[in-house]
DOSEKOL-406627 format. One line per field, with one value per residue (C-alpha): residue number from 1; residue in one letter; x, y, z. Coordinates in nm, 2 decimals, always signed. Layout:
BEGIN
resi = NUM | ... $
resn = A | ... $
px = X | ... $
py = Y | ... $
pz = Z | ... $
This chain:
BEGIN
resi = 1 | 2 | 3 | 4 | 5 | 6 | 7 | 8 | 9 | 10 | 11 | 12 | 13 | 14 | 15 | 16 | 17 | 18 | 19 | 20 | 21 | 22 | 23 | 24 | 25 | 26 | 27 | 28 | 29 | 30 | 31 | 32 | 33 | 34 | 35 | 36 | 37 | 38 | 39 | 40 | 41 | 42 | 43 | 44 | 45 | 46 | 47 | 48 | 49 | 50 | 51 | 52 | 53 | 54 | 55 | 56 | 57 | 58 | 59 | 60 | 61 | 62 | 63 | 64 | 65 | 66 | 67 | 68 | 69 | 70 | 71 | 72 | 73 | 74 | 75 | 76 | 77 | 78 | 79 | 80 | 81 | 82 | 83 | 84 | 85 | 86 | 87 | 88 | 89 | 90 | 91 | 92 | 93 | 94 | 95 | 96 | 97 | 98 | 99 | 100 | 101 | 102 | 103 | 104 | 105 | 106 | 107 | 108 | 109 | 110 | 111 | 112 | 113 | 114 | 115 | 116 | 117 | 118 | 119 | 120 | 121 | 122 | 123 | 124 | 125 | 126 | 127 | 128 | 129 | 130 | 131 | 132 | 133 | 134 | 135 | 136 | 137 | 138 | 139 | 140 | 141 | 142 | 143 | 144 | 145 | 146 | 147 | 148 | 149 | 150 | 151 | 152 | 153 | 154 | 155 | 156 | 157 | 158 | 159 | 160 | 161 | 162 | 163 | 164 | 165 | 166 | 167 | 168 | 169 | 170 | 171 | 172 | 173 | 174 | 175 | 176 | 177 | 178 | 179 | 180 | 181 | 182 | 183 | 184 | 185 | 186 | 187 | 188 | 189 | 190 | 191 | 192 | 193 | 194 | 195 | 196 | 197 | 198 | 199 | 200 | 201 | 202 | 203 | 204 | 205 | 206 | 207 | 208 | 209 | 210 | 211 | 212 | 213 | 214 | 215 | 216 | 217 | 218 | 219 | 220 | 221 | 222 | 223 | 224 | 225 | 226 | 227 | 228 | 229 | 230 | 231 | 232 | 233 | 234 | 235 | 236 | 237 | 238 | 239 | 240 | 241 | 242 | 243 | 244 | 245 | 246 | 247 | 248 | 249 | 250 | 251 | 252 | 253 | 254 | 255 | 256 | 257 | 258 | 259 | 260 | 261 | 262 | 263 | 264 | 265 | 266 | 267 | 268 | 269 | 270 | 271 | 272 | 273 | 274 | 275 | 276 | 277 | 278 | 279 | 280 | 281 | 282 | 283 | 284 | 285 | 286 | 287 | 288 | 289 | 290 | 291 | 292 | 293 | 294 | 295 | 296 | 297 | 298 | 299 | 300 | 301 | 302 | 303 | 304 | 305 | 306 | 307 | 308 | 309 | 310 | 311 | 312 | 313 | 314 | 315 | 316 | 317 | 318 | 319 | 320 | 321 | 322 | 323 | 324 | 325 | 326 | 327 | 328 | 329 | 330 | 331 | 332 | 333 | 334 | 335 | 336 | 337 | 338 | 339 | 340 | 341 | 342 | 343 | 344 | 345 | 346 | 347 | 348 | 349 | 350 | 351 | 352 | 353 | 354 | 355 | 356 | 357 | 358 | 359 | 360 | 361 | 362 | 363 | 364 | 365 | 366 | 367 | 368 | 369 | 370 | 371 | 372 | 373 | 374 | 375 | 376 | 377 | 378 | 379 | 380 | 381 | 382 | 383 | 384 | 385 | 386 | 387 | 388 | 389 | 390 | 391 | 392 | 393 | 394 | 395 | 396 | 397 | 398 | 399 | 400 | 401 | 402 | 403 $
resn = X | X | X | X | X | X | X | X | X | X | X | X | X | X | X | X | X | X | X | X | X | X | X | X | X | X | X | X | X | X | X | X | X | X | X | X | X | X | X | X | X | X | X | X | X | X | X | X | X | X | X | X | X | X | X | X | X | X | X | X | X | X | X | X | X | X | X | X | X | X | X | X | X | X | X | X | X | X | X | X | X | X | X | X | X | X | X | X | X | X | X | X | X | X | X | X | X | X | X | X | X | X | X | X | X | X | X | X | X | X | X | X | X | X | X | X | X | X | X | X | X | X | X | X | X | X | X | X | X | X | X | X | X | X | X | X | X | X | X | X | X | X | X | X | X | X | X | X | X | X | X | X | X | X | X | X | X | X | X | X | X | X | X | X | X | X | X | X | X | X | X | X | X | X | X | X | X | X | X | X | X | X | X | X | X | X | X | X | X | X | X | X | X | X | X | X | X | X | X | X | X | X | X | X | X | X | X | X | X | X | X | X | X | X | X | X | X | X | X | X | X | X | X | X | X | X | X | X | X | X | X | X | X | X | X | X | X | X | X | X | X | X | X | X | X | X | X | X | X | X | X | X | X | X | X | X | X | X | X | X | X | X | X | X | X | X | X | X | X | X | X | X | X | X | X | X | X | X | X | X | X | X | X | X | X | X | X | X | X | X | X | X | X | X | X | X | X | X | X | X | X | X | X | X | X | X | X | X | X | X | X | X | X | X | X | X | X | X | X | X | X | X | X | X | X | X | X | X | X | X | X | X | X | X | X | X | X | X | X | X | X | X | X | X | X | X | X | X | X | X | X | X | X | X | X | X | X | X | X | X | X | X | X | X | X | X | X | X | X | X | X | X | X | X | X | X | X | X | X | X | X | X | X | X | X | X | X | X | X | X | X | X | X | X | X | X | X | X | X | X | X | X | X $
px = +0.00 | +0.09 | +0.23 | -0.05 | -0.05 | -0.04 | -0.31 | -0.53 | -0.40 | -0.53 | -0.85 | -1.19 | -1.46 | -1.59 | -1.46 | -1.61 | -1.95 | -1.95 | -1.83 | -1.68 | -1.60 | -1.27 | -1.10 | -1.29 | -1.17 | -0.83 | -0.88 | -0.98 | -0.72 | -0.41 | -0.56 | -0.84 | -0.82 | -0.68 | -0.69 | -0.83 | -0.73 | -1.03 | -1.30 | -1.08 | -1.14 | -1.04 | -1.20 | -1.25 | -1.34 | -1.37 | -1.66 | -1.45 | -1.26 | -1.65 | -1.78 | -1.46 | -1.51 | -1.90 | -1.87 | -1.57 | -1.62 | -1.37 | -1.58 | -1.87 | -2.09 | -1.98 | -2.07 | -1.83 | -1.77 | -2.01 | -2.32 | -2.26 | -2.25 | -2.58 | -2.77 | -2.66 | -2.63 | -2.74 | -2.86 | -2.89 | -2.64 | -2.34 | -2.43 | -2.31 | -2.42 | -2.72 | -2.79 | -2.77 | -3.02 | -3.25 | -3.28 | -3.30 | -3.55 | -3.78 | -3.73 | -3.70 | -4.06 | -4.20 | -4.01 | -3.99 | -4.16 | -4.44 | -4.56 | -4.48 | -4.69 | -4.96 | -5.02 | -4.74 | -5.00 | -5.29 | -5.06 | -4.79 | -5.02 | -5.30 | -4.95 | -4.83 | -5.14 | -5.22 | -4.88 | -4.91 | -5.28 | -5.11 | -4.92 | -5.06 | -5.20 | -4.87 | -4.72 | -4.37 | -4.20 | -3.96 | -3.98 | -3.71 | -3.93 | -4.27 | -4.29 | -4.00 | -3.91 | -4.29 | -4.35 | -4.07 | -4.08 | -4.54 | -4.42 | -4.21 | -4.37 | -4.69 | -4.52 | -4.37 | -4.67 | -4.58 | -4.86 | -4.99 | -4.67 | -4.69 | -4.45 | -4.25 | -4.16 | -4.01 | -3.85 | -3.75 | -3.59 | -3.38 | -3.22 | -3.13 | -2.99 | -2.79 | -2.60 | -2.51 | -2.40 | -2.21 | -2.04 | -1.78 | -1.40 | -1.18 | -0.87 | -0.52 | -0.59 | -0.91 | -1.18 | -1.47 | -1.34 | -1.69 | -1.82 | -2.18 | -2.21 | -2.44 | -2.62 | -2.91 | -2.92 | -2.91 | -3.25 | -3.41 | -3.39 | -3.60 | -3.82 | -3.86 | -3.86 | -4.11 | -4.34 | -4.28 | -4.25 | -4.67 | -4.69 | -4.52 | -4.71 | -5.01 | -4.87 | -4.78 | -5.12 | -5.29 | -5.08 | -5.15 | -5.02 | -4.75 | -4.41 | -4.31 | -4.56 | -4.45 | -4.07 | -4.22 | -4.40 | -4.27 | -4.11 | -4.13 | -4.30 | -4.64 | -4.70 | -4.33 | -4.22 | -3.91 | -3.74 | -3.79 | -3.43 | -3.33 | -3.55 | -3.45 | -3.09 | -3.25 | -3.51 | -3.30 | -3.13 | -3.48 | -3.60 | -3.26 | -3.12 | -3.52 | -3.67 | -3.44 | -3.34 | -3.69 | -3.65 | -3.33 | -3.37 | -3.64 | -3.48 | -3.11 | -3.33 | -3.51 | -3.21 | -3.06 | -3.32 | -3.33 | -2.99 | -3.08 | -3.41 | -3.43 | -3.46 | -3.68 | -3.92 | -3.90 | -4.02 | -4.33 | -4.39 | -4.31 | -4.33 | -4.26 | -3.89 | -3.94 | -3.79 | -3.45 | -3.44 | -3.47 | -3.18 | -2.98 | -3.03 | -2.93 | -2.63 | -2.55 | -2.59 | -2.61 | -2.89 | -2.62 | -2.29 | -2.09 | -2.24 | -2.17 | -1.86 | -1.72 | -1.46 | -1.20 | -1.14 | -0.78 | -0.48 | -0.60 | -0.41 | -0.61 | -0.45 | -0.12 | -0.28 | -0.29 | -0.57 | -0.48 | -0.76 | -1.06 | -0.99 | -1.35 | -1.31 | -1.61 | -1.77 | -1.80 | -2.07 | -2.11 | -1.80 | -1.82 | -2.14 | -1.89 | -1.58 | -1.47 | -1.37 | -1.72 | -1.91 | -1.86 | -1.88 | -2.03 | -2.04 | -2.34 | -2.69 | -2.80 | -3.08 | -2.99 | -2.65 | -2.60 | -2.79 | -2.54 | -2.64 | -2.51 | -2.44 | -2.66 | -2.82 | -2.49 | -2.39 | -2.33 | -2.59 | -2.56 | -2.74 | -3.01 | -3.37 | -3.61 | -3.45 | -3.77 | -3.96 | -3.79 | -3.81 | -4.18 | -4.22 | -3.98 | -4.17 | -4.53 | -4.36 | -4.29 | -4.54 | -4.80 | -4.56 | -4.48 | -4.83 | -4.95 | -4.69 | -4.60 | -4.44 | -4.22 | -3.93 | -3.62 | -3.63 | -3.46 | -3.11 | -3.10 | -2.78 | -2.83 | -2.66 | -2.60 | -2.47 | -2.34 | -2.12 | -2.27 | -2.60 | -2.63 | -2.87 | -2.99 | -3.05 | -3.37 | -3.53 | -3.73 | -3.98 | -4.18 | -4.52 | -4.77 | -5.11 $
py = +0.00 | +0.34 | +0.56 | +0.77 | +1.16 | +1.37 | +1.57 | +1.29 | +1.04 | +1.34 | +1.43 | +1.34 | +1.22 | +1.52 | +1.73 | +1.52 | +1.56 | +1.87 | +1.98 | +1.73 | +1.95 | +2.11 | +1.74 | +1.62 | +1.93 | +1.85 | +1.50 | +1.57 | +1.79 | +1.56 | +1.24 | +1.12 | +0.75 | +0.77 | +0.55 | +0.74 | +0.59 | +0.71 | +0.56 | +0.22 | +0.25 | +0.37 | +0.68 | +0.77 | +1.10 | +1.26 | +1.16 | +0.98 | +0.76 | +0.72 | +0.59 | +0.40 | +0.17 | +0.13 | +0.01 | -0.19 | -0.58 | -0.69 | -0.43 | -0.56 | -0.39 | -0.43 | -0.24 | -0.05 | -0.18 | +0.05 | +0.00 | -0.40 | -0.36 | -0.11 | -0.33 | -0.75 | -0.97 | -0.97 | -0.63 | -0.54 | -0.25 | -0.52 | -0.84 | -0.97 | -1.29 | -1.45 | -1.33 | -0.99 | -1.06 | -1.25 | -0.88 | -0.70 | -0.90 | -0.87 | -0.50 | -0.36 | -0.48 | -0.20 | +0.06 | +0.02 | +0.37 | +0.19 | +0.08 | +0.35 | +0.59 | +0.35 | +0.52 | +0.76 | +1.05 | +0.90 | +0.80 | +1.10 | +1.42 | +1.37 | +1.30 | +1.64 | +1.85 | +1.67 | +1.84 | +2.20 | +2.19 | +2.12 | +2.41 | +2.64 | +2.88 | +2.90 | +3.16 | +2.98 | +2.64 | +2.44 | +2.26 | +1.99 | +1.86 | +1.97 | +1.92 | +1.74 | +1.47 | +1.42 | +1.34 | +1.12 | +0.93 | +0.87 | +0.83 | +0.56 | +0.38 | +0.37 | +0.19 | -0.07 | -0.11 | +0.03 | +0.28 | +0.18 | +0.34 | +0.74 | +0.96 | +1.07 | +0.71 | +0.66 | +0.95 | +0.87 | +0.50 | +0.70 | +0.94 | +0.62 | +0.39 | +0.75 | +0.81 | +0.42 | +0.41 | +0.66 | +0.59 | +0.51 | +0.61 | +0.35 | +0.37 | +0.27 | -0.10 | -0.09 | -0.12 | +0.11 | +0.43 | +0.45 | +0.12 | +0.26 | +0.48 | +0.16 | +0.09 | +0.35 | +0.21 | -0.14 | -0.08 | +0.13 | -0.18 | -0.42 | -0.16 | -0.21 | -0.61 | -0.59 | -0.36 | -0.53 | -0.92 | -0.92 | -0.75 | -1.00 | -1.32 | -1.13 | -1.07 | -1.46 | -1.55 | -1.24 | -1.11 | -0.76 | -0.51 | -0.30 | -0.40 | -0.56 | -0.86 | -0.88 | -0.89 | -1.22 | -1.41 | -1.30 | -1.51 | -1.83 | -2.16 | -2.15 | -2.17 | -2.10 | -1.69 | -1.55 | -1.59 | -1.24 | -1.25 | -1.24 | -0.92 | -0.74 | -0.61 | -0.48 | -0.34 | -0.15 | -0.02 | +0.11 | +0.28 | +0.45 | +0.54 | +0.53 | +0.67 | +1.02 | +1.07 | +1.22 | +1.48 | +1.59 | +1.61 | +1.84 | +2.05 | +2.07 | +2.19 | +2.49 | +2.53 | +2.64 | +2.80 | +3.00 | +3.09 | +3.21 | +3.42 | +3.49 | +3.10 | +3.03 | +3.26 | +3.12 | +2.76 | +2.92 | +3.07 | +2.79 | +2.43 | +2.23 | +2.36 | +2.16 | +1.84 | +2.03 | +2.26 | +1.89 | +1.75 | +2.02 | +2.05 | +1.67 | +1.72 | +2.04 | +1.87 | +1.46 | +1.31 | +1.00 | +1.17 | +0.90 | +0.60 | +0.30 | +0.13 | -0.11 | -0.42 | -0.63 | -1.02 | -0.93 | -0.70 | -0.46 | -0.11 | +0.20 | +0.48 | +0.38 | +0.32 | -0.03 | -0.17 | -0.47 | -0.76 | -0.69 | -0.36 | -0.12 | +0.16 | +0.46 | +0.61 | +0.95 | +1.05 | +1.41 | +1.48 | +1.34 | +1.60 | +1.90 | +1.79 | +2.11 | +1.86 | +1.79 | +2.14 | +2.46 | +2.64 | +2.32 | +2.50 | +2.71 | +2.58 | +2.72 | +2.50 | +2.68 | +2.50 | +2.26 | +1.97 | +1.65 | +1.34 | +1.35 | +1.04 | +1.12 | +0.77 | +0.62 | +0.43 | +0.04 | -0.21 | -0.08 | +0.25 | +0.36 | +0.10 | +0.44 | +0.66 | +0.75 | +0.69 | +0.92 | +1.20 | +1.18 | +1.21 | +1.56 | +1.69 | +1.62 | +1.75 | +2.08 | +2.16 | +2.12 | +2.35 | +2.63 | +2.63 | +2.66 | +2.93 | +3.14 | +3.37 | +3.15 | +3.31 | +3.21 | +3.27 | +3.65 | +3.67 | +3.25 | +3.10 | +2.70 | +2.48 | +2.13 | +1.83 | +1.48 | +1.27 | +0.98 | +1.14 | +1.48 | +1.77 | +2.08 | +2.04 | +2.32 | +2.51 | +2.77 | +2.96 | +3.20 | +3.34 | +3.62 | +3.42 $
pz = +0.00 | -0.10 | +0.20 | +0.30 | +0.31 | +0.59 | +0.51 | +0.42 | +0.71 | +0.97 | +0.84 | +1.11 | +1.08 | +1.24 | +0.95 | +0.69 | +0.88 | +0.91 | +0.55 | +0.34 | +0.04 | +0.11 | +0.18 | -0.12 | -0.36 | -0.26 | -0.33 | -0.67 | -0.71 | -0.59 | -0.57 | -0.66 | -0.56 | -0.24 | +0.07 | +0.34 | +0.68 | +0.88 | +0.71 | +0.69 | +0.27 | -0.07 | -0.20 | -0.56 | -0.54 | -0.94 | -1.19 | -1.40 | -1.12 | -1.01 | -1.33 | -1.43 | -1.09 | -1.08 | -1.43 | -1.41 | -1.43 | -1.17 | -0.91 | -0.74 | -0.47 | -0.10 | +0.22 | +0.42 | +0.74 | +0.93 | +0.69 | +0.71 | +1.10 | +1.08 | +0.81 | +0.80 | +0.52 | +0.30 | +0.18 | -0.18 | -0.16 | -0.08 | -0.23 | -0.61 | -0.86 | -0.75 | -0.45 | -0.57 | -0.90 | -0.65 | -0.42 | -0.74 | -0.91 | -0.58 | -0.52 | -0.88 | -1.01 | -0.85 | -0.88 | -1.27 | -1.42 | -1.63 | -1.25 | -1.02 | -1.32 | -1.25 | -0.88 | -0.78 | -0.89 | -0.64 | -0.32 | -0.32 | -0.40 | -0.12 | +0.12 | +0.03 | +0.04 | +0.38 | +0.50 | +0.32 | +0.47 | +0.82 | +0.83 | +0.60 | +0.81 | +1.06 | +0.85 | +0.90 | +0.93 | +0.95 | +0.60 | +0.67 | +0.96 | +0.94 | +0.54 | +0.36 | +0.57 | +0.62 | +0.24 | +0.17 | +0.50 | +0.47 | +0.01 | +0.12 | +0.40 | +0.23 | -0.06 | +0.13 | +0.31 | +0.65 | +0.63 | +1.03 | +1.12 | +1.16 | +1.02 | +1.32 | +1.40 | +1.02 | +1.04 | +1.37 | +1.22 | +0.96 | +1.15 | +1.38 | +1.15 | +0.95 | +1.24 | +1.29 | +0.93 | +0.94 | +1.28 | +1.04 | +1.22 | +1.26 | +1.49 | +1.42 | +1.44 | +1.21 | +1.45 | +1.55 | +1.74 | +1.88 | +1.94 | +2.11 | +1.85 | +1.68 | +2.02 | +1.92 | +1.55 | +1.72 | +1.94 | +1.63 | +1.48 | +1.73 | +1.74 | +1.38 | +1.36 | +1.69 | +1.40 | +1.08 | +1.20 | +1.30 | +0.92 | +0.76 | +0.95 | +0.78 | +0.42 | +0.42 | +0.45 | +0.31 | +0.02 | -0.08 | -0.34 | -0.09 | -0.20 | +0.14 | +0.02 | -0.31 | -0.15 | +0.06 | -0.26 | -0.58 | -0.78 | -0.50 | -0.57 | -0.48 | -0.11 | -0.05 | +0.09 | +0.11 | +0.50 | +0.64 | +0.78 | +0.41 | +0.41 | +0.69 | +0.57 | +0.27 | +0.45 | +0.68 | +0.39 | +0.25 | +0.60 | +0.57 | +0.18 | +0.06 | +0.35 | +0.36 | +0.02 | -0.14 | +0.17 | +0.16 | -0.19 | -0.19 | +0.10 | -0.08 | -0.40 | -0.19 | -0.05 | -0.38 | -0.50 | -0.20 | -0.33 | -0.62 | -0.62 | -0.98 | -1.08 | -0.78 | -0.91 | -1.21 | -1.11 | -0.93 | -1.27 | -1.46 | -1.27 | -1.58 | -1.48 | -1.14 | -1.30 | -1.39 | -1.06 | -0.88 | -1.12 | -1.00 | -0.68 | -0.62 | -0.77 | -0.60 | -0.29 | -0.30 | -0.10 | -0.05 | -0.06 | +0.02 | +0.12 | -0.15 | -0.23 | -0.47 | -0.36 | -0.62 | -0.50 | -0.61 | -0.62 | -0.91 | -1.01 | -1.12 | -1.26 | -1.07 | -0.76 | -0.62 | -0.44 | -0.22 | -0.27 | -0.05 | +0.02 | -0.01 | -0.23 | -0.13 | -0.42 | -0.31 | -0.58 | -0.39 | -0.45 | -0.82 | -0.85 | -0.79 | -1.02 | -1.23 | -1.50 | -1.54 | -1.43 | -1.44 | -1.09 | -0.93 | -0.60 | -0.75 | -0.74 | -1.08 | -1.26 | -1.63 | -1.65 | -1.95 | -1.90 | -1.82 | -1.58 | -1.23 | -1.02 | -0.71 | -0.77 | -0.82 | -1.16 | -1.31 | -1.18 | -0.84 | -0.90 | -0.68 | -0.78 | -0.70 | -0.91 | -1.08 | -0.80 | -0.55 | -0.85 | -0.91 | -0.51 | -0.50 | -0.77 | -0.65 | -0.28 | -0.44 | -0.69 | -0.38 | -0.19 | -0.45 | -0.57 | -0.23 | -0.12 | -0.43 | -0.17 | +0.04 | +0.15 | +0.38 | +0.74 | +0.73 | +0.82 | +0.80 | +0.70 | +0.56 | +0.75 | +0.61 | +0.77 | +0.69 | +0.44 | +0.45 | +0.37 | +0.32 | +0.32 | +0.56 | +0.91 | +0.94 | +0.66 | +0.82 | +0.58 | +0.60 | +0.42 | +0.39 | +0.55 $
């Protein structure tokens, strides 16, 4: 292995958190494929170092040692071969666009009115957690069919099992600096299997349409289900990546719209320009920053860099999102830029399953929103802050509006 440099060898995790961007710039800039000694991994941090890995036939999917320890085995995010077809065949069927345009429409809009209505005659809010979060987390546990569990308990599960993701520091020696830091993450999760294992007695007798039942029966011989601890890594992996990425994404698009006043105003105007505003703002700022990686069985070299066999390498697809080789001024929100695909959903056949899904669910969120409160400004004086690198997005985004 490659002697490490200082500068990368001292960076924290609570730096990353906190803002990721400088470290990653420099990475870019000096190396862009670069072990990284805190996070125990690998990072390819430039679009094409991103693309050239998630694409590469020796690469399959693997979880970094935190996100195995948060979610099990197997979950779809780290498994390859058959397993991996198996979890993508169950989860992918309904997530294709011919099915989710079948209801998206009906299930997402009456969530989001429901939310505008509850706060509509406050005058102000905060939208991360009285509107965004709200959408995405009721959006996505309706669909997997966890709609007897209210809002502030989903939301409740992701934030959980984020932080025990991303407890991701290793010492010297390679284990967990922070042990405990899963212990919350840990009793999020019997919270969840004491909901979901009464649900899933009942799917296996009484299948229904929720995705959670089709996960159980399709594609089995007939009278045969799929174990639900099979399920459960993948699961956890949905009330976390699936559960918080519609939100932040709509919240990290106001955010930079807020940025720019002119272009906000021109998406009240004109909400067919919600699509691109939405593009852009998850590439501005990367629901899941840094949260996949890739793993080779065997010594490989990349670009003059060799990876020993089995070593993770992190795709760090926010930092991909702001590569200069790729954009120009990529720190600026700005929704007119040439059009060209970002990598928020990741690439190769490990992308993101609800890419058009989580889409559809921003921007029914914020055409309910906009429409509702043409004149929603930013909490005077308010200065964004965003957290995470992991997952990423604002922490509060307080509004206001003329009632």
């Amino acid at each position: 292995m490659q002697e490490t440099p200082q500068w990368i060898a001292e960076v924290s995790m609570e730096e990353l958190e906190r803002n990721p961007y400088p470290f990653y710039k420099r990475l870019r800039n000096e190396a862009p494929l670069a072990f990284v000694p805190v996070l125990g991994a690998y990072v390819a941090s430039t679009r094409r170092m991103c693309e050239e890995i998630a694409h590469h036939p020796m690469f399959g999917g693997v979880i970094t040692k935190a996100g195995g320890r948060t979610f099990g085995h197997p979950a779809v995010i780290g498994v390859n071969g058959d397993i991996h077809e198996d979890l993508r065949s169950m989860v992918d069927p309904a997530l294709q666009p011919s099915e989710v345009d079948r209801w998206v429409e009906d299930m997402v809009r009456p969530i989001a009115q429901r939310y505008v209505t509850e706060i509509e005659m406050n005058g102000s809010a905060d939208l991360m957690a009285e509107y965004c979060e709200k959408v995405s987390v009721r959006a996505v546990g309706n669909l997997l069919g966890l709609a007897s569990v209210d809002e502030s308990t989903l939301r409740d599960w992701f934030h959980r099992l984020s932080r025990s993701f991303t407890n991701a520091a290793l010492n010297e020696n390679g284990e967990f600096a922070n042990p405990r830091g899963f212990d919350d993450g840990d009793a999020a999760k019997a919270e969840i299997r004491a909901v979901v294992d009464p649900l899933i007695d009942q799917w296996i007798e009484h299948p229904d349409d929720s995705a959670m039942s089709h996960w159980l029966h399709d594609g089995m011989p007939e009278g045969q289900t799929r174990d639900r601890e099979y399920l459960y890594p993948t699961l956890f992996v949905f009330l976390l990546g699936a559960l918080q990425e519609p939100g932040h994404a709509m919240g990290s698009t106001l955010a930079g719209l807020f940025s720019r006043p002119e272009q906000l105003e021109a998406v009240i105007d004109e909400p067919a320009l919600l699509p691109r505003a939405i593009a852009e703002g998850m590439r501005w700022t990367s629901p899941i920053w840094s949260a996949t990686a890739r793993i080779c069985e065997e010594d490989i070299e990349i670009d003059g860099v060799l990876i020993p066999a089995n070593t993770p390498v992190m795709m760090s697809y926010g930092s991909a999102n702001h590569d200069t080789n790729a954009y120009n001024a990529p720190s600026e929100y700005d929704l007119r830029r040439p059009p060209l695909p970002h990598l928020a959903f990741g690439a190769g056949n490990h992308a993101c399953a609800g890419i058009y899904f989580a889409n559809h669910v921003c921007r029914i969120g914020l055409e309910e929103l906009l429409d509702t409160f043409p004149n929603l400004e930013l909490k005077p004086d308010y200065e964004i802050d965003f957290w995470g690198w992991g997952f990423r997005g604002p922490t509060e985004l307080p509004v206001v509006w003329e009632v």
